[in-house]
Structures are given as structure tokens and as C-alpha cells.
C-alpha positions in Angstrom: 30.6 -25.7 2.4 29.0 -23.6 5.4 28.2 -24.9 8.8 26.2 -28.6 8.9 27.0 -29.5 5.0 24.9 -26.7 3.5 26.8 -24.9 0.8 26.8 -20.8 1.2 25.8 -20.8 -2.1 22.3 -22.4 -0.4 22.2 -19.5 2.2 22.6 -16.8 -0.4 19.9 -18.8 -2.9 17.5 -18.3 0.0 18.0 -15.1 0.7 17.9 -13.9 -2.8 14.2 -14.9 -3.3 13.0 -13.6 0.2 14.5 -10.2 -1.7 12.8 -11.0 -4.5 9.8 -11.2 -2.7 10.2 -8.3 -0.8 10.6 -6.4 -4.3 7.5 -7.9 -6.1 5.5 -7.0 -2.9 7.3 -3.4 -2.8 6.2 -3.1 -6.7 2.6 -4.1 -5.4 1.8 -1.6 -3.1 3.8 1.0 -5.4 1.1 -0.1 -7.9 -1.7 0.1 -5.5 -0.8 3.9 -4.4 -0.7 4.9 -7.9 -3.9 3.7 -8.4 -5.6 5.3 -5.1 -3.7 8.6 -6.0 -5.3 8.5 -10.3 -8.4 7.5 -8.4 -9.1 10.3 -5.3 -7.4 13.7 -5.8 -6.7 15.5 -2.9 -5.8 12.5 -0.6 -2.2 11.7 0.5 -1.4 7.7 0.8 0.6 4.8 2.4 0.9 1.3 3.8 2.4 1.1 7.4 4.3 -1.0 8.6 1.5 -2.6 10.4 0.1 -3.6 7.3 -2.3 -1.1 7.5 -3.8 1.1 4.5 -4.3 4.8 5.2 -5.4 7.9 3.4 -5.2 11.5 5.2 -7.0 14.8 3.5 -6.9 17.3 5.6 -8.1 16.7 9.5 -9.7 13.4 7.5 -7.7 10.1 8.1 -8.8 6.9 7.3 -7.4 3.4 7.7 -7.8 0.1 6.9 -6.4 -3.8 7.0 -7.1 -3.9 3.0 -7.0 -1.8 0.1 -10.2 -2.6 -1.6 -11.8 -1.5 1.9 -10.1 1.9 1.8 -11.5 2.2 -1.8 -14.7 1.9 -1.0 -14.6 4.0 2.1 -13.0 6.5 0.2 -15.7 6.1 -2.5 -18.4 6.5 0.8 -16.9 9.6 1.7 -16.6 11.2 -2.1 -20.3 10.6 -2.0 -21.1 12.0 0.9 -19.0 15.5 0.5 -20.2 17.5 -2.2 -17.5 19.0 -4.9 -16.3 22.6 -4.3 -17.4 23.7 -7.7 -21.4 22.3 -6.9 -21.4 24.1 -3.5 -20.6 27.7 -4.8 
């Protein structure tokens, strides 16, 4: 038994699942930047620490609390620039 009845066994139940949540949520966002890489060439990705979503190409960065709300600024700006091969 560990300090004030509670068995160690307890302690290291509890701390098993906060692990196993940290993994599921670590598979999430690995998931996430997979997608926003298949989805927008040309743009580098990550999740800060923060919480914040960001997305760099170039001199370009952009961030946001969310990922849907990067999508769809990303989406803004793919509208906006035309393609290399249209321009030439």
C-alpha cells in the first residue's frame, strides 16, 4: 500500500491512461499534419506547444487556435495566389 491507503498499483493505473491520452492525442495531431501536408504542397506544419496551429511557406506564416481555421485560411490564400504554371 502507498501513502494514505492507496495501493501503487492506483498511482501507476492513473498515470497509465494520462499516457494513454497523451498518445491518442499525439496520434491526432500526427493525423491532422498528414492531412494539411496531402492537402497544401509547399507549406511546412506544426502544433505548438501553445496549442497553436501554424503553417510557414516561405516569408508566409500563419497561425491559428484550430485546425479547421488554418484550413480554410490556407484554402483563402491558395485562392488568392495564382499557380506558377498559370502565371508564366
Amino acid at each position: 500500500m502507498g501513502v494514505g491507503g492507496r495501493s501503487d498499483t492506483g498511482a501507476v493505473s492513473t498515470v497509465g491512461s494520462e499516457v494513454e491520452e497523451m498518445e491518442d492525442t499525439t496520434a491526432q495531431v500526427t493525423h491532422r499534419l498528414g492531412e494539411l501536408s496531402a492537402e497544401f504542397s509547399g507549406w511546412r506544419f506544426g502544433r505548438g506547444g501553445s496549442g497553436h496551429w501554424w503553417a510557414v511557406r516561405g516569408n508566409e506564416l500563419v497561425r491559428t487556435l484550430s485546425v479547421e481555421e488554418l484550413r480554410a485560411r490556407l484554402r483563402e490564400l491558395s485562392d488568392a495566389d495564382p499557380s506558377p504554371a498559370s502565371t508564366g
